[in-house]
N, C-alpha and C positions, 0 to 999 in steps of 0.2 A: 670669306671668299674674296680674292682679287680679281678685279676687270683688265685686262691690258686693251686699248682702244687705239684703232689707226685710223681716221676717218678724212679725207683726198677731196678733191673738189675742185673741177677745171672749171671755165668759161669762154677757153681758148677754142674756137672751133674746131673738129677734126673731121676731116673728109675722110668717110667712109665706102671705098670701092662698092662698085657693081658688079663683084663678081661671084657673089652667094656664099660664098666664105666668111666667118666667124673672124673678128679684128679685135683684139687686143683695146683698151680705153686708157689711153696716155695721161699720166698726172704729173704736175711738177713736184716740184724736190723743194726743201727750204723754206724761204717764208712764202711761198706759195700752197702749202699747205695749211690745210685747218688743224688737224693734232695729231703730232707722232712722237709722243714721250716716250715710247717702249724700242723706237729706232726700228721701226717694222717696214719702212719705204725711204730708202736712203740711195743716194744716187753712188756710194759705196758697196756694192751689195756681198753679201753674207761669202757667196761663194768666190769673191772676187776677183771678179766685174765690176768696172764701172761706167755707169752712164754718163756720157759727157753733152748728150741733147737729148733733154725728158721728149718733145715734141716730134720725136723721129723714130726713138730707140725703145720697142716694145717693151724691155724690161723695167721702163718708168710705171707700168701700168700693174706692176707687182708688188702684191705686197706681201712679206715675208714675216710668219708669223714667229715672235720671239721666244713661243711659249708652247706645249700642246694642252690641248685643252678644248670646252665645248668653245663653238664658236659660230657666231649669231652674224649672219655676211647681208647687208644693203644696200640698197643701190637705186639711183634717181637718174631717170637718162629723160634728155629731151634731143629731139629731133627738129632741124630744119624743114619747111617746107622740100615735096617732091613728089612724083606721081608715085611711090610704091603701094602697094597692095598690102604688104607683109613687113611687120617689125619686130626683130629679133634679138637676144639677146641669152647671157647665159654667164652665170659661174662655173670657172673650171681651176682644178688643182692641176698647177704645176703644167702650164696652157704652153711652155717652150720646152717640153720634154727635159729641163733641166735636171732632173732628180726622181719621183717616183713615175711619171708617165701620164699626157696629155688625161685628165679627168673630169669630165663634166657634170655639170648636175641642175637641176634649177631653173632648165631650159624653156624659155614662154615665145610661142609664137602668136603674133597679137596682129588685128586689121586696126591701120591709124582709125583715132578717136575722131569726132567733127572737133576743126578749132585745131589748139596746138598738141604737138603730142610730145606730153607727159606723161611718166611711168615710174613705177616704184616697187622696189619689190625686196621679199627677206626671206633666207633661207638660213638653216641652221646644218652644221657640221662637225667634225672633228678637225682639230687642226695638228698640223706637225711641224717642228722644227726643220727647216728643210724644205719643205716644201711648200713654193710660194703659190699663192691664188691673187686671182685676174678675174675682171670683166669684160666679156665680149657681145661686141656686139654684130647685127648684118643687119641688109634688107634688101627686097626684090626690084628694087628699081632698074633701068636701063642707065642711068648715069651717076655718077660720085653723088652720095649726098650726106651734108652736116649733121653731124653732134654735135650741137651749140651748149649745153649744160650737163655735168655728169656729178655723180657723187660716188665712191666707193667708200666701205666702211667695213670695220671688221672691231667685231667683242669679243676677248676669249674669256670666256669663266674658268679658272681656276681651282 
């Protein structure tokens, strides 16, 4: 059995709107990444597009898997302080209707932790040539607030 593994990793904060909608989780490209030997998040993308600012351009936040196959998706978000009530977050296929249609899955609505909030979560899928998967996230606040640490990762078994 082969693993192909993309595994991302910012520390860049990103403001995340107040406006209840689900945001896309931006990662750089390059050596800003932790591992992408399979070419699964390139700022050249598959369909060709390219990204020219990981930090603007949601489609930094996709990763395209090179292979189909069972695939094991994770992910580590921490949040800034803020008054929200509700922390949210979700895997979805193909999250810019680029190719088979906005698909969600894995959806957790969680009340912040005491202390900082940290989260972690894994879910398993099928994955497709074509069609890329994304992290997103929301929350219920009245004003923008930070994503200070994120991780996305993706395993396809073969």
């Amino acid at each position: 059995m082969t693993v192909y593994v993309c595994s991302l990793k910012t520390d860049a904060p990103q403001s995340i709107p107040a406006n209840g909608a689900y945001h896309i989780v931006r990662f750089p490209f390059g050596s800003g990444e932790s591992y992408d030997a399979h070419s699964m998040h390139q700022a050249a993308q598959p369909d060709g597009y390219t990204v020219t600012n990981w930090a603007t351009d949601d489609r930094s936040g996709l990763i395209w898997p090179s292979t189909a196959g069972w695939g094991q998706l994770y992910a580590m978000i921490q949040w800034g302080d803020g008054s929200y009530t509700e922390l949210r977050d979700r895997f979805v296929r193909d999250p810019l209707n680029l190719s088979t249609g906005y698909d969600s899955t894995a959806t957790d609505h969680r009340p912040p932790s005491p202390g900082m909030q940290c989260f972690t979560k894994g879910h398993g899928l099928f994955t497709a040539v074509g069609t890329p998967l994304a992290l997103l996230v929301s929350h219920n606040d009245s004003a923008a607030r930070n994503l200070v640490l994120a991780e996305f990762k993706l395993a396809i078994h073969t």
